[in-house]
C-alpha positions, 0 to 999 in steps of 0.5 A: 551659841549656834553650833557648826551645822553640818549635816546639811552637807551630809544629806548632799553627798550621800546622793552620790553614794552607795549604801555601805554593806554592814552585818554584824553578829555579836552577843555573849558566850551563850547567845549571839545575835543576828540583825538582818533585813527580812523584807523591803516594801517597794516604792510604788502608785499602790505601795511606799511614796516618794521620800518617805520620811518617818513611820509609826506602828498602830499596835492596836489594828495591827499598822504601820504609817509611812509618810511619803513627803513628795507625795504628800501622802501616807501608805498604811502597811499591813504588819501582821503575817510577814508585815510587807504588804500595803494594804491602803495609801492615804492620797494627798489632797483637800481634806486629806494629806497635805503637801509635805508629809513629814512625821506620824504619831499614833495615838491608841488612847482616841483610835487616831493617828497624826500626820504633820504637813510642813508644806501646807502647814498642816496637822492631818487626823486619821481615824485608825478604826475601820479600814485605817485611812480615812481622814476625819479632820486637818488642822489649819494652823493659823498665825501664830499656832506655828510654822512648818511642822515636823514631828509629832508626838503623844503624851498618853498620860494629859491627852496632849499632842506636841508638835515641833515647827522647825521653821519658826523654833515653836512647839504647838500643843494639840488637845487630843481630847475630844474632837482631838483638833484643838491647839491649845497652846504653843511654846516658844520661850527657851525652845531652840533653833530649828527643833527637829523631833519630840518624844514624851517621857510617860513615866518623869511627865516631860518632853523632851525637843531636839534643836538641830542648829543649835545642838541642844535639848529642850526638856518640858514639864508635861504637867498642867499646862504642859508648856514649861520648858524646866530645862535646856541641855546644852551643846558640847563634846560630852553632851549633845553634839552636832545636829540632834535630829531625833529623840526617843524615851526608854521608859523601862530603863529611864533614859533618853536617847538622841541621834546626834547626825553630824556628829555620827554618835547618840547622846544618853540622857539619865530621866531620873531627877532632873532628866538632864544628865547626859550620861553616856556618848555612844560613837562606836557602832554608830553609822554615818548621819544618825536619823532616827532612833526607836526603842523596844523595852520589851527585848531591849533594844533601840534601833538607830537609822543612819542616813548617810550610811544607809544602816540600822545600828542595834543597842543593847539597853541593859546595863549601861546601854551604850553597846552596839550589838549589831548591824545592817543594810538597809536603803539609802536615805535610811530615816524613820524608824519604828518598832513593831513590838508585836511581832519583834520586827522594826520598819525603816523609812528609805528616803532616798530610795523610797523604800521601807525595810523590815529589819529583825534582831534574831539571836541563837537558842540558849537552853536553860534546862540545868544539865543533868538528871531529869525526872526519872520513870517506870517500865510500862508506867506512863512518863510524866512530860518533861519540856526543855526550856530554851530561849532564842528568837525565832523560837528554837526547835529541838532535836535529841543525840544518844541514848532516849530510854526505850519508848520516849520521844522528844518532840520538836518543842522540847517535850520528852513524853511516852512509856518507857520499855526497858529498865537502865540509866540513859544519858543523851543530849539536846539540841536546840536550834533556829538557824542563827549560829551556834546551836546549843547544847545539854546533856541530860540523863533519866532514870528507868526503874524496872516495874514492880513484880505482882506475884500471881494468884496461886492455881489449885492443883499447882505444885505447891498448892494446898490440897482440897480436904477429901470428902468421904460417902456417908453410909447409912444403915 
């Protein structure tokens, strides 16, 4: 059964609202974490388009690709350094950009990106070498090969790209091989209404479709041909809810996750056995309207774009994976999300304000040094360095309060080094910090030993000192 769409009404109101000013700072005892915007990618002729919609990283070159769909066109942002710059913007044209540009995969395997043109009906293919934006092949879809294309992913592991077309309920299959152009199917059997995003399971061989007015789940088999569709998840309270608009894999924690837009909550599906099993329904911490979602498997964490609330919601993917840890204000319209693992920063599309923000997940140094005694050292001898460990992010700095034996210092990266000058037992402590609340604290203590005593070579004539046998004039005669 078709499921109440909802999320329609959603995207109309919020073009009279505000965004909503939401921070957060959680964490354990020992660590907190702080998620903030750090950057915003203004709109602009030579910057971000009109209503950009979804975003991809380039790892390899060091990119990120916003689609802007008014525009018809593609900014290329330079995500090294402080990651803010565009450095190129793809116009939209023949041979180009088509009208309409919607979603953005990068495919790293064949050095190419691809962009899905739902006005034109198009798939546009960039060469990612080089400067980046030059378009070496369009797509055509022909009749039959699928209507209004929307999303796209890459599945690494058969050289396939697989495209959602919302308009017709069909799936196209794109050969990455090769010249990369070719469809070589399109799947429509058990696909459902209106499939709004796709994202590729490496690890299980399966993709997984989010059908929007229906509210569920299309799970593919990659292998073979890699259109079999082994599965449907169904709608329902404690499954996937409401308008599902995006789906992304955590392959280090086999889970799926889906952002259920009109229903404000993510969907958690176990990709173990038969991939199917929600396991998880995530409503606390989740903004208004949940767009897009993306997952850092290096920090744990995804990150979930919430349209309607113009926010960035974090998720712990440890353990269970269903604890918001954070949040924070982006723009309006707040839409595709991509990660930038490189430099541990996530890019947010702004729809509604046409902007892209740099958000980052900072959390507060925590020493792992055991308390206590460290590797003691010898008056006038050289002291074997001793590095405090920390974790933190950005990388903390370390300073020292009480007593440092005589001649050693601790540097800012937490190195005690030097000679020491004086004997005794010095007991002080670390502190490391990064400028995310609260600092942390140890305390240590070396041991000094006094240098061994050489006694010195004795001085003839000295008191004490044996005296030369006389030697006494031989007389002849």
């Amino acid at each position: 059964m078709t499921q109440t769409h909802t999320f329609a009404g959603k995207i109309a109101a919020a073009l009279g609202i505000a965004s909503l000013a939401v921070l957060g700072v959680a964490g354990s005892a020992q660590a907190a974490t702080a998620f903030s915007e750090v950057a915003v990618i203004p709109s602009g002729a030579d910057s971000i388009g009109q209503n950009p919609t979804d975003v991809a990283v380039d790892s390899v070159h060091h990119r990120a690709y916003v689609t802007n769909f008014v525009d018809g066109s593609v900014s290329v942002v330079d995500t090294s350094g402080a990651g803010a710059e565009v450095v190129q913007v793809i116009p939209n044209g023949a041979g180009s950009i088509g009208k309409g540009a919607w979603g953005v995969a990068v495919d790293t395997a064949h050095n190419r990106a691809y962009v899905t043109n739902a006005v034109d009906n198009s798939v546009s293919v960039i060469d990612t070498t080089g400067t980046g934006a030059h378009v070496v092949a369009v797509i055509s879809y022909a009749a039959g090969n699928g209507h209004s294309p929307r999303s796209v992913a890459i599945d690494a592991t058969h050289n396939r790209a697989y495209v959602v077309n919302t308009d017709d309920d069909t799936v196209s299959v794109i050969n990455t091989g090769g010249t990369g152009i070719t469809v070589d199917s399109v799947i429509s059997i058990d696909i459902g209404s209106a499939p709004s995003d796709v994202a590729v399971d490496q690890v299980h061989s399966r993709a997984y479709v989010t059908n929007d007015n229906d509210g569920t789940v299309s799970v593919i088999d990659t292998t073979g041909a890699g259109t079999n569709v082994i599965a449907v998840i169904p709608h329902g309270a404690t499954s996937i809810q409401n308008s599902p608009q995006s789906v992304e894999v955590d392959g280090a924690h086999n889970r799926a996750y889906v952002a259920n837009a009109g229903s404000d909550s993510i969907s958690v599906i176990d990709t173990t056995g038969t991939g199917t099993a929600v396991t998880e329904v995530i409503t606390a911490g989740i903004g208004e309207g949940p767009l897009g979602i993306a997952v850092d498997t290096t920090r744990n964490r995804a990150y979930v774009a919430n349209f309607i609330s113009g926010t960035v919601s974090l998720i712990d993917t440890t353990g269970a994976g269903n604890t918001v840890i954070a949040s924070t204000s982006v723009g309006r319209g707040a839409w595709g999300v991509a990660v930038d693992i490189e430099h541990d920063r996530a890019y947010v599309a702004n729809n509604l304000v046409s902007t892209v923000s740099v958000v980052a997940a900072q959390t507060s140094p925590v020493i792992t040094t055991p308390a206590g005694a460290l590797t003691g050292g010898t008056v006038s001898a050289a002291y074997s360095p001793v590095t405090i460990e920390a974790t933190g992010t950005p990388a903390p700095t370390f300073t020292a309060t009480g007593a440092l034996p005589p001649g050693l210092t601790l540097s800012a990266a937490g190195v005690i080094s030097g000679t020491p000058t004086t004997a005794g037992t010095y007991t002080f402590t670390v502190v490391a910090s990064n400028g995310v609340d609260p600092d942390a604290s140890q305390t240590f203590s070396i041991a000094i030993s006094a240098a061994a005593v050489v006694p010195a070579p004795a001085t003839p004539g000295a008191a004490g000192a044996a005296k030369p046998a006389a030697h006494l004039p031989v007389v002849s005669g």
